[in-house]
MIBALO-129980 format. One record per atom (N, C-alpha, C): z, x, y; atom name; residue in three letters. Coordinates in nm, 2 decimals, decimal comma. Each point is the difference from the previous one (the first is absolute). Example, Ala and Ser with C-alpha at 12.3 -4.5 7.8 and 13.67 -1.06 7.14 Angstrom:
ATOM      Z      X      Y atome residu
ATOM   0,78   1,32  -0,57     N    ALA
ATOM   0,00  -0,09   0,12    CA    ALA
ATOM   0,00   0,09   0,12     C    ALA
ATOM  -0,07  -0,04   0,11     N    SER
ATOM   0,00   0,09   0,11    CA    SER
ATOM   0,08  -0,08   0,11     C    SER
end
This chain:
ATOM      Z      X      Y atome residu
ATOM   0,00   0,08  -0,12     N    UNK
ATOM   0,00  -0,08   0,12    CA    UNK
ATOM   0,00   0,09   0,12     C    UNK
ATOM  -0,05  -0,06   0,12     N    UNK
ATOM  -0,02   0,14   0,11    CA    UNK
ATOM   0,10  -0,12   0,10     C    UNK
ATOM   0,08   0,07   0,07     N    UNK
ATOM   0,11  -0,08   0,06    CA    UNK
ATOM  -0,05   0,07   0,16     C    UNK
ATOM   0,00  -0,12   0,11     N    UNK
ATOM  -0,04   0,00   0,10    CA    UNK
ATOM   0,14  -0,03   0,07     C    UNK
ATOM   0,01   0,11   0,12     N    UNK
ATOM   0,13   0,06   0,07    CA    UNK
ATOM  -0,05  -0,15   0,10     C    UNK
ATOM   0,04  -0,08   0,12     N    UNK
ATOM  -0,01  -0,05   0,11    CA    UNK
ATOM   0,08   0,00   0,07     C    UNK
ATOM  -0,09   0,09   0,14     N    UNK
ATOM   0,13  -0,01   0,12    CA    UNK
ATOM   0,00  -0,10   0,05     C    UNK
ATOM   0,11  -0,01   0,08     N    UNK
ATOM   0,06  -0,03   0,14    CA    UNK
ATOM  -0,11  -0,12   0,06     C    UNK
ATOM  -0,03   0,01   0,07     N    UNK
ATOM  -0,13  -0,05   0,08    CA    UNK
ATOM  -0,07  -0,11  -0,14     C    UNK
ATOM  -0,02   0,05  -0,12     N    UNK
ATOM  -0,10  -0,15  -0,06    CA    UNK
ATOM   0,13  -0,11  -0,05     C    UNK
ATOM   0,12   0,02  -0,01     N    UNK
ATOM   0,08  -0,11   0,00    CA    UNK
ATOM   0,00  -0,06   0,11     C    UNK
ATOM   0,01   0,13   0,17     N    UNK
ATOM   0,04  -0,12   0,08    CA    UNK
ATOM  -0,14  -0,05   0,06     C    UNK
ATOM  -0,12   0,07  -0,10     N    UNK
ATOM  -0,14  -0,10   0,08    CA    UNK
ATOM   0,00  -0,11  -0,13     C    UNK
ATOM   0,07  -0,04  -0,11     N    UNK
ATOM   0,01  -0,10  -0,08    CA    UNK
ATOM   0,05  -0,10   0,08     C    UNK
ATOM   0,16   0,01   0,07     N    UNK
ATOM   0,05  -0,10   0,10    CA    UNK
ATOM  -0,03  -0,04   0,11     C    UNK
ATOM  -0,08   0,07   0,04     N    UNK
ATOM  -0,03  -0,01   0,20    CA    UNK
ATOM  -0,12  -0,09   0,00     C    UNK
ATOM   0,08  -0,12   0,05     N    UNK
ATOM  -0,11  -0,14   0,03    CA    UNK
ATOM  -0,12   0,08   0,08     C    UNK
ATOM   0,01   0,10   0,09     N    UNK
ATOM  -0,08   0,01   0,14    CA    UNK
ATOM  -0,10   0,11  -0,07     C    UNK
ATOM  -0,01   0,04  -0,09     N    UNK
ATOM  -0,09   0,08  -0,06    CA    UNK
ATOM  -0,07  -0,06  -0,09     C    UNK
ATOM  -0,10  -0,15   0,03     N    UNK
ATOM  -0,08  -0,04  -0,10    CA    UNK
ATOM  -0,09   0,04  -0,07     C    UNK
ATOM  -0,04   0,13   0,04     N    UNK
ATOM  -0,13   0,11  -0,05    CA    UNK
ATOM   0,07   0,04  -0,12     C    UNK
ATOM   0,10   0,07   0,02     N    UNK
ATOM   0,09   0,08  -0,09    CA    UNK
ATOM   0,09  -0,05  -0,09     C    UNK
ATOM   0,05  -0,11   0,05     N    UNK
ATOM   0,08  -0,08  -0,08    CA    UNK
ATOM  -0,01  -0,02  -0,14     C    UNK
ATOM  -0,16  -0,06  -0,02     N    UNK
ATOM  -0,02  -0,02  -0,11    CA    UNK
ATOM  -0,06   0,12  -0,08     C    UNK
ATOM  -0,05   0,10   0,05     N    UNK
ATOM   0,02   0,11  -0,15    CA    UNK
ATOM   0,10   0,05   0,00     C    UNK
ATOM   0,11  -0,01   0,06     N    UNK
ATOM   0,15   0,06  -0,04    CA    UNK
ATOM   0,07  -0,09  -0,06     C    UNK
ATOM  -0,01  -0,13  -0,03     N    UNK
ATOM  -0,01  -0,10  -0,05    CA    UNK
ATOM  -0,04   0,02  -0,14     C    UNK
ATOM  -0,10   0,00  -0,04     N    UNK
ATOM  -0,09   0,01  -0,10    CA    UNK
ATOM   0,08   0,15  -0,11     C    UNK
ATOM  -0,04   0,12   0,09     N    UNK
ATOM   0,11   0,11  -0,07    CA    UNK
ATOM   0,08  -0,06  -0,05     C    UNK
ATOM   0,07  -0,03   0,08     N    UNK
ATOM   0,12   0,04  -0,07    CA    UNK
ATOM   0,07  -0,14  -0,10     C    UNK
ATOM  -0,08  -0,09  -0,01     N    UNK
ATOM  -0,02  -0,11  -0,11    CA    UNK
ATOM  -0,06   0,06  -0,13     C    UNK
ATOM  -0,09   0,08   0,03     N    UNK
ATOM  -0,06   0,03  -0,10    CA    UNK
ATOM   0,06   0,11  -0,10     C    UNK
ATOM   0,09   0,09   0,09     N    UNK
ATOM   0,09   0,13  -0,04    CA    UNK
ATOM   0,11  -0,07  -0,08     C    UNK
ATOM   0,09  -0,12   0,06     N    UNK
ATOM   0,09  -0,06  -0,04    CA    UNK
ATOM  -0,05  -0,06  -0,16     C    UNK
ATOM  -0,11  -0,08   0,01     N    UNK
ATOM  -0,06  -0,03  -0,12    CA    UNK
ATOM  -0,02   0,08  -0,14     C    UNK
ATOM  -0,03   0,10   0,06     N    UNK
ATOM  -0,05   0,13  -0,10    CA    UNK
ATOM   0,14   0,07   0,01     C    UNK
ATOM   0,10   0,00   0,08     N    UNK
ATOM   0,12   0,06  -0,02    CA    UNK
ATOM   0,00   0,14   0,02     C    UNK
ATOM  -0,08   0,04   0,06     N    UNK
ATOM  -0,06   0,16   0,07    CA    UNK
ATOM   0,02   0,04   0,10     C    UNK
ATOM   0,09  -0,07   0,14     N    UNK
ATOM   0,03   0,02   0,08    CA    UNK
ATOM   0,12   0,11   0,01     C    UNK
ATOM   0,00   0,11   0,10     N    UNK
ATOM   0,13   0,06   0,01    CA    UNK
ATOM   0,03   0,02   0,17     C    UNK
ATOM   0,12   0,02   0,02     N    UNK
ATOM   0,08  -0,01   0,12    CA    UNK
ATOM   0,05   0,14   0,03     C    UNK
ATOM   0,07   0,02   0,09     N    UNK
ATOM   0,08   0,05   0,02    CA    UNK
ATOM   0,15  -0,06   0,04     C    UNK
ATOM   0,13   0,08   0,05     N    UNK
ATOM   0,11  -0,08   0,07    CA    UNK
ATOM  -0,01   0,03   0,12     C    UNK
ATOM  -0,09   0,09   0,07     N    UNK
ATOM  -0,05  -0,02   0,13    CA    UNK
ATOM  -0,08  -0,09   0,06     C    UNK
ATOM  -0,10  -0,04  -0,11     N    UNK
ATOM  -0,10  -0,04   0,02    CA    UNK
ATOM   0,07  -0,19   0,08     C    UNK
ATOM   0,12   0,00  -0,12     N    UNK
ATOM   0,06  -0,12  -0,03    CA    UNK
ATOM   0,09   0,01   0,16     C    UNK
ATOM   0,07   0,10   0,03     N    UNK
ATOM   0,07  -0,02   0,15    CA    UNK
ATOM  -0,09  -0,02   0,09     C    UNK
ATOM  -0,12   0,10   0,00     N    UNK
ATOM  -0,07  -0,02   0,09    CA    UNK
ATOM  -0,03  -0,17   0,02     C    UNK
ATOM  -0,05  -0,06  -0,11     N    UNK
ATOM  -0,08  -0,11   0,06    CA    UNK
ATOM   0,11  -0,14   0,03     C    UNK
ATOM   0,12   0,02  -0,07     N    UNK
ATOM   0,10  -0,08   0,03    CA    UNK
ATOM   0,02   0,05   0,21     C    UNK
ATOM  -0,01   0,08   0,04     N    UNK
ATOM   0,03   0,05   0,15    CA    UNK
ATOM  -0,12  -0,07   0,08     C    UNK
ATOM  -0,13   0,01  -0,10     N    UNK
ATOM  -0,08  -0,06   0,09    CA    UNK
ATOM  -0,03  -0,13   0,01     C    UNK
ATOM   0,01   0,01  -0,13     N    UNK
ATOM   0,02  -0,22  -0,05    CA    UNK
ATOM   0,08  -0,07   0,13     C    UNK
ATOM   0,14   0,06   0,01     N    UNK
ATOM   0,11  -0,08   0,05    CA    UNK
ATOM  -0,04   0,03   0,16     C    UNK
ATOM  -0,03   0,08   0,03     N    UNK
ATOM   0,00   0,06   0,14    CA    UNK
ATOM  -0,05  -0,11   0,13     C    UNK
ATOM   0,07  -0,05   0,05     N    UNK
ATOM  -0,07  -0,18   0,10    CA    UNK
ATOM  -0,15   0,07   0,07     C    UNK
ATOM   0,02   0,12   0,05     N    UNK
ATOM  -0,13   0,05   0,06    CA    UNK
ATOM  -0,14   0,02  -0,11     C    UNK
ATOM   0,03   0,00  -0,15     N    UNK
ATOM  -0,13   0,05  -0,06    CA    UNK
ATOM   0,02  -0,11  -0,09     C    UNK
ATOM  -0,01  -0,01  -0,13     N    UNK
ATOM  -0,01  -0,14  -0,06    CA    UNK
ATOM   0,09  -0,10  -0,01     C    UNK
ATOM   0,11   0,05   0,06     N    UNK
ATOM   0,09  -0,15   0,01    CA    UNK
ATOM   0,05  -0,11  -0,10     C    UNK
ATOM   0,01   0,07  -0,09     N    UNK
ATOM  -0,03  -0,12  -0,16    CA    UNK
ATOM   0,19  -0,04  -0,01     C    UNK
ATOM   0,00  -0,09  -0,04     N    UNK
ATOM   0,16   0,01  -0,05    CA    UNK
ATOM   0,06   0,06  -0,09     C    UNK
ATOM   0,11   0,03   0,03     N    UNK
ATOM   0,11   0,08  -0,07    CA    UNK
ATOM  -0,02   0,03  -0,19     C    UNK
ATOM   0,01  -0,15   0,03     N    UNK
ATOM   0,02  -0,07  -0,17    CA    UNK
ATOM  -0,14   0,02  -0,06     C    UNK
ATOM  -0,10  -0,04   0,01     N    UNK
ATOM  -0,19   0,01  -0,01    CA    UNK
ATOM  -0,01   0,15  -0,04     C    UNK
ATOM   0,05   0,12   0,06     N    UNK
ATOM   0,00   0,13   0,01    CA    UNK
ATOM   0,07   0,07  -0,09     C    UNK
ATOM   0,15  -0,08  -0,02     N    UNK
ATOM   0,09   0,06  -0,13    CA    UNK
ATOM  -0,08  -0,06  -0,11     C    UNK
ATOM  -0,02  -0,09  -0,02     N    UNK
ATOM  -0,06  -0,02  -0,14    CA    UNK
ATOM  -0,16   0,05  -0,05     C    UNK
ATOM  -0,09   0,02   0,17     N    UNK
ATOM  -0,09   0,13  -0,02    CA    UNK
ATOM   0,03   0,12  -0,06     C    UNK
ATOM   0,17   0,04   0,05     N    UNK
ATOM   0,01   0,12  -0,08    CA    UNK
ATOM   0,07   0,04  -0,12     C    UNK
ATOM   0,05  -0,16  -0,03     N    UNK
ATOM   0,06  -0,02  -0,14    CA    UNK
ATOM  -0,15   0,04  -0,09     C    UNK
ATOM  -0,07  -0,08   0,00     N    UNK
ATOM  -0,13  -0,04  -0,04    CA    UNK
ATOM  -0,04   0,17  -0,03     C    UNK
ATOM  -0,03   0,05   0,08     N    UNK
ATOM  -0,06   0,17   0,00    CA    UNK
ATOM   0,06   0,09  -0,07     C    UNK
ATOM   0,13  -0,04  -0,01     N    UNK
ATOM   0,10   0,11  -0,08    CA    UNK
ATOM  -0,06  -0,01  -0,16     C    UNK
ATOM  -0,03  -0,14  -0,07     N    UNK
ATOM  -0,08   0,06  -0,10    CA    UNK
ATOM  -0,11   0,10   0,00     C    UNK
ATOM  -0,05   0,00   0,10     N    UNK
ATOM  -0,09   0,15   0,02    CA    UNK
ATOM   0,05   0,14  -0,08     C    UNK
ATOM   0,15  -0,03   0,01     N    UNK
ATOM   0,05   0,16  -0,02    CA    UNK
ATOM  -0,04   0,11   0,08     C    UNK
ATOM   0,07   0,00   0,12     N    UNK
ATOM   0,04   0,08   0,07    CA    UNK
ATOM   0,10   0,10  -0,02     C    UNK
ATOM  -0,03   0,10  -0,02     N    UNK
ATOM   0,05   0,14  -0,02    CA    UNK
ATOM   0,11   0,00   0,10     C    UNK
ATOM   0,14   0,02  -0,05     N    UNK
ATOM   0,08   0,08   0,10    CA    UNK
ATOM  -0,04   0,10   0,07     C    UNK
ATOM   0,02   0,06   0,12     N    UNK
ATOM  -0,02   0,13   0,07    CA    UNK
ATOM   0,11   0,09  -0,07     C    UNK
ATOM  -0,05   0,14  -0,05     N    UNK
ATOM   0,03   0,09  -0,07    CA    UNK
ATOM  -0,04   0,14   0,01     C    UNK
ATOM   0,05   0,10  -0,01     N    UNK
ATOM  -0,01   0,14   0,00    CA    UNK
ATOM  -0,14   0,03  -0,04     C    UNK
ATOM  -0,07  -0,06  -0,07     N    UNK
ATOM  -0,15   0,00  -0,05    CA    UNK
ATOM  -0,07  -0,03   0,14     C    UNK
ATOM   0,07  -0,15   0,04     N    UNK
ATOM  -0,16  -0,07   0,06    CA    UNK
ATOM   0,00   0,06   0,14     C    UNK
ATOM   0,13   0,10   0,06     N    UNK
ATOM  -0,05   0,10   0,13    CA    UNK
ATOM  -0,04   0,08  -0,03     C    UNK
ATOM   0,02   0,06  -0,16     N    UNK
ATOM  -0,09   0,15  -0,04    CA    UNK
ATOM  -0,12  -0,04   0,03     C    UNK
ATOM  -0,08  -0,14  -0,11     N    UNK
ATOM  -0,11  -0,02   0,07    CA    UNK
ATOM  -0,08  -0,03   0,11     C    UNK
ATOM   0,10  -0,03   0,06     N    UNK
ATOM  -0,05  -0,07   0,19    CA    UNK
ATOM  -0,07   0,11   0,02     C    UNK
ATOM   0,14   0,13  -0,02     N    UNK
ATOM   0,00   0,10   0,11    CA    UNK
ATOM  -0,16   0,09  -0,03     C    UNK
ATOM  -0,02  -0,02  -0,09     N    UNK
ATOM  -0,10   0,08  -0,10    CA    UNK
ATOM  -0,15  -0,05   0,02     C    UNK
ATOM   0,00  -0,14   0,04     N    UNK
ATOM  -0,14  -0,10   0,03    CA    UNK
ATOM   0,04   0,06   0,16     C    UNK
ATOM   0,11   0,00   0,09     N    UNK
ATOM  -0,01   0,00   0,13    CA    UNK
ATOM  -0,02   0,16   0,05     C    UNK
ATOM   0,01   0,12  -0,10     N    UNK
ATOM  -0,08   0,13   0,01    CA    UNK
ATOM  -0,09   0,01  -0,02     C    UNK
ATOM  -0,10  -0,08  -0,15     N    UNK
ATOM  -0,13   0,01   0,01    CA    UNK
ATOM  -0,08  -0,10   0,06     C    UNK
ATOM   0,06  -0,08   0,06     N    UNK
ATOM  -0,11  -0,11   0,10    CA    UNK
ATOM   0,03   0,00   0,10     C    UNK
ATOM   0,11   0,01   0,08     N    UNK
ATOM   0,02   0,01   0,12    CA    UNK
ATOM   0,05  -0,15   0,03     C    UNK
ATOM   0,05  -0,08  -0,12     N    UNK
ATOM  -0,01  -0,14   0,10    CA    UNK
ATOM   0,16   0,03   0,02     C    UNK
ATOM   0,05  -0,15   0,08     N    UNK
ATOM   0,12  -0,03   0,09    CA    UNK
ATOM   0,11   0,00  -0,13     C    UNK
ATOM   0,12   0,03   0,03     N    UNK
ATOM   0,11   0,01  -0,09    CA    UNK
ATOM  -0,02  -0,14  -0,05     C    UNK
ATOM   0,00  -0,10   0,03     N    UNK
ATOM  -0,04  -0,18  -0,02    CA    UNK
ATOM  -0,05  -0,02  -0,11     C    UNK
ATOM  -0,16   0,04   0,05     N    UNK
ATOM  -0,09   0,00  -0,05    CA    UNK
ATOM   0,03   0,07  -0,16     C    UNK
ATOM   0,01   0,15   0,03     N    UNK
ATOM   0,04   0,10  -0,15    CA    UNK
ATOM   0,11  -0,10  -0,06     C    UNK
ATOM   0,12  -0,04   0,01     N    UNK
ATOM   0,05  -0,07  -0,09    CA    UNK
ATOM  -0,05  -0,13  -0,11     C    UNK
ATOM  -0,10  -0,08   0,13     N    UNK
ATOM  -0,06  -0,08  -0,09    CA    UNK
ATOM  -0,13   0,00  -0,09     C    UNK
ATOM  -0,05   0,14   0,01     N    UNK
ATOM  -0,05   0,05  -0,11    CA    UNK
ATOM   0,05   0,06  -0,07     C    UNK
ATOM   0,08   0,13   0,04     N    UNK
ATOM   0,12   0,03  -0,12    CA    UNK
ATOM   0,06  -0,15  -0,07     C    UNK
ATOM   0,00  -0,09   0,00     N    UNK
ATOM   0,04  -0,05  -0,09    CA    UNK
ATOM  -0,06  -0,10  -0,07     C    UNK
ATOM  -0,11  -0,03   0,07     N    UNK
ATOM  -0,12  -0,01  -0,12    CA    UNK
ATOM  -0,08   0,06  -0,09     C    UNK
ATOM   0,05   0,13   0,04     N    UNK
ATOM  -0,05   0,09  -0,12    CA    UNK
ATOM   0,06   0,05  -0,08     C    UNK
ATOM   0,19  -0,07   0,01     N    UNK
ATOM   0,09   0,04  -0,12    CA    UNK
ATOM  -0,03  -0,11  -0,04     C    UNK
ATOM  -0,04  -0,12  -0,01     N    UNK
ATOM  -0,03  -0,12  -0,09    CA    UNK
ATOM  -0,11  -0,02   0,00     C    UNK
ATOM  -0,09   0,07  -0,07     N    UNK
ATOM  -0,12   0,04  -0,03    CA    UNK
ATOM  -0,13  -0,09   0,07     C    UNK
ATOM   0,05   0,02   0,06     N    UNK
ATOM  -0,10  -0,14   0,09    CA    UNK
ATOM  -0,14   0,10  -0,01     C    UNK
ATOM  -0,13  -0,07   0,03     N    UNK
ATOM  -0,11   0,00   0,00    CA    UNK
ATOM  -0,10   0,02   0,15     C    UNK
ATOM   0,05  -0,15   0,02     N    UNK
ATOM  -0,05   0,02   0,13    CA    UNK
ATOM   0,14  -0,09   0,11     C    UNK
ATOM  -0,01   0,04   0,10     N    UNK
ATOM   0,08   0,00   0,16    CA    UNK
ATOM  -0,04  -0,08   0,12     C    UNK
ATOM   0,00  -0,17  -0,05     N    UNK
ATOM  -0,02  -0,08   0,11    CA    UNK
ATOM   0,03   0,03   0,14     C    UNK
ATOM  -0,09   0,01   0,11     N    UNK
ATOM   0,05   0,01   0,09    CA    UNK
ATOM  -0,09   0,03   0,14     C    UNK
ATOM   0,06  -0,09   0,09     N    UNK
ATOM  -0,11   0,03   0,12    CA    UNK
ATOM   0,02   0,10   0,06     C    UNK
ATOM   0,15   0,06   0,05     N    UNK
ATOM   0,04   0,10   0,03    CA    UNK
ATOM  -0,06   0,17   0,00     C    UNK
ATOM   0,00  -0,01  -0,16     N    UNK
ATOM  -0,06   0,18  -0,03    CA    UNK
ATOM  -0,11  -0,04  -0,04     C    UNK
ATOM  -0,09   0,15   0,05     N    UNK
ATOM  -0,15   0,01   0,03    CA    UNK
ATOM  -0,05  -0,05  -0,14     C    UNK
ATOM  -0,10  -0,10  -0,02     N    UNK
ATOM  -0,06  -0,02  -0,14    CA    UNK
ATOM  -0,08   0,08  -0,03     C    UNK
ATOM   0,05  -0,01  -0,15     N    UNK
ATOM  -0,10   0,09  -0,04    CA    UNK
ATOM   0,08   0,15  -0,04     C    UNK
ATOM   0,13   0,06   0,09     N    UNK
ATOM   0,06   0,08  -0,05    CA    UNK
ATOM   0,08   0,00  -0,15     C    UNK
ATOM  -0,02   0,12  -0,07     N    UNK
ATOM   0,02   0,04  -0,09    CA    UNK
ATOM   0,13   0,09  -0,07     C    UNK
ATOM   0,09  -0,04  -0,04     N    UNK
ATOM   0,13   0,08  -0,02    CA    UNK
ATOM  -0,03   0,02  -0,17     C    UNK
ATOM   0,00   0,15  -0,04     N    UNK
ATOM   0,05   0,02  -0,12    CA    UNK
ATOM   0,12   0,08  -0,05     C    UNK
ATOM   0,04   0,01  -0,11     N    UNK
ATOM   0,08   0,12  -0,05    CA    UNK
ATOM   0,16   0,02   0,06     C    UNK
ATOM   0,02  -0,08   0,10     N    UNK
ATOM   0,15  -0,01   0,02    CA    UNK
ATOM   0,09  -0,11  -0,07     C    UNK
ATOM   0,08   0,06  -0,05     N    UNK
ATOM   0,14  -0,06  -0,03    CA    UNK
ATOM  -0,05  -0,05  -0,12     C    UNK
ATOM  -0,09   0,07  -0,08     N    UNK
ATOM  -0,05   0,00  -0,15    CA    UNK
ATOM  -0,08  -0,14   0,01     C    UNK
ATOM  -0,03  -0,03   0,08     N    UNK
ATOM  -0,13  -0,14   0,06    CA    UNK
ATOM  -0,12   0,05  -0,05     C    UNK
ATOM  -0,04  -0,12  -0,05     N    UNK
ATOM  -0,19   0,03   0,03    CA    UNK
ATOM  -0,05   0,00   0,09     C    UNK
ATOM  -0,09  -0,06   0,02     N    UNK
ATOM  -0,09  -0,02   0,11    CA    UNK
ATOM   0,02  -0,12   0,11     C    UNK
ATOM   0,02   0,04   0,10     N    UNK
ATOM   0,02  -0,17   0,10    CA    UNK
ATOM  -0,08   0,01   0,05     C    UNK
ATOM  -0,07  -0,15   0,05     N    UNK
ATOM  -0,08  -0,03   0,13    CA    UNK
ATOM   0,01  -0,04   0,10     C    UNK
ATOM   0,03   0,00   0,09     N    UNK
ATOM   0,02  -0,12   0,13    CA    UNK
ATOM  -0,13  -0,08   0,02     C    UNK
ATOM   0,02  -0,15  -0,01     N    UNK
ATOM  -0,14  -0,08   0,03    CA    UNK
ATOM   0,13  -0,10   0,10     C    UNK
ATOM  -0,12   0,00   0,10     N    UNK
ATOM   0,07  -0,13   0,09    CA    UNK
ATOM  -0,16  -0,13  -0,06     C    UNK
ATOM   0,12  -0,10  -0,01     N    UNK
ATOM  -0,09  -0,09  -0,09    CA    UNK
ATOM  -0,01  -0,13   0,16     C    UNK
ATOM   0,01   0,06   0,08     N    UNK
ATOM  -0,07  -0,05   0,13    CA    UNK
ATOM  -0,14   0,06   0,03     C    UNK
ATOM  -0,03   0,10  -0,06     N    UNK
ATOM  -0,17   0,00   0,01    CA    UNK
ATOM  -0,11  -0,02  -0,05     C    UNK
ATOM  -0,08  -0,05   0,13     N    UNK
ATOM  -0,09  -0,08  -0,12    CA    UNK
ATOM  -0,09   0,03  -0,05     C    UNK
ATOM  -0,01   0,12   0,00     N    UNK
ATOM  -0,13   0,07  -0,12    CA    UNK
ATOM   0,10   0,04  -0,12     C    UNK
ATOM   0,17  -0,07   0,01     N    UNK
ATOM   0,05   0,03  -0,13    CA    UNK
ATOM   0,02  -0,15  -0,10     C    UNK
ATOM  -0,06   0,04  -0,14     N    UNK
ATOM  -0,02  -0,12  -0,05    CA    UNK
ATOM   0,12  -0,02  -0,12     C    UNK
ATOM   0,05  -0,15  -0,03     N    UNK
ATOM   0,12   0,00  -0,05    CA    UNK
ATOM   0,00   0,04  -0,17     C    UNK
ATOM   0,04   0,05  -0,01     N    UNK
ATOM   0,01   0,07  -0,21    CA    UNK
ATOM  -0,05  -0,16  -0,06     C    UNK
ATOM  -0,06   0,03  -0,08     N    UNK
ATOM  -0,02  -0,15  -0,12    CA    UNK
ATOM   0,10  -0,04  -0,05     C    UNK
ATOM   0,12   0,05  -0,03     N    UNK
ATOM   0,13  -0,11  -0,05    CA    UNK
ATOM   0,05  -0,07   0,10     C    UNK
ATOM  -0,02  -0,02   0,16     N    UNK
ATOM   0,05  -0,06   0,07    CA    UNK
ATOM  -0,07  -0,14   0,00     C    UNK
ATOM  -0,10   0,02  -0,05     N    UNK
ATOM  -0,09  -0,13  -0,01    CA    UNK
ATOM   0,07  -0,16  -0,06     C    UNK
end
């Protein structure tokens, strides 16, 4: 099975009424991950989007709607933060150069062997190998549209 990491941004473009473009393939993901049971998280990934969920300036969602969003996610299996997953960060954020942020939330898709790395955020198309005994990750932001969705999502 190839387990797909999703950041930050495609939960909260799943919830945000005001993004009707986007809404619905972040929608669709992550229906279809949940289906196939291939979806993985992180526990940042999980603070992060509870801060942005709740926040009255950015999605505004209620309290309650948000906790059971991240009741719900926790079957994802999200990895504790651990002595490994800064080895890894630190290790993606010397050979790529990206933001401590950023390095963690691929360090830790690549200790649970994820595949590929949903995400609008990091550049698509970049390529992480060989850290923290990972294979191969991709970053695809599945907001573009010369990018076409896998056949099991169908």
């Amino acid at each position: 099975m190839s387990w797909v990491f999703v950041d930050t941004n495609i939960l909260a473009y799943a919830r945000d009424r005001h993004a009707p473009i986007k809404q619905p393939t972040a929608v669709a993901w992550l229906a279809s991950l949940a289906r196939r049971r291939a979806g993985r998280i992180s526990t940042q990934v999980l603070i992060e989007y509870y801060a942005m969920a709740t926040h009255p300036q950015k999605l505004a969602l209620p309290d309650a709607s948000v906790r059971a969003d991240i009741r719900e996610l926790m079957t994802w299996s999200p990895p504790a933060p651990d002595a490994a997953l800064f080895d890894a960060a630190w290790m993606v954020q010397d050979r790529h150069g990206l933001s401590w942020w950023d390095a963690l939330i691929v360090g830790a898709a690549l200790r649970q062997g994820c595949t590929t790395l949903l995400s609008e955020d990091l550049q698509h198309g970049l390529e992480v190998d060989g850290v923290a005994g990972g294979g191969l990750l991709t970053v695809t932001n599945p907001f573009d549209p010369a990018i076409a969705a896998p056949d099991w999502m169908a």
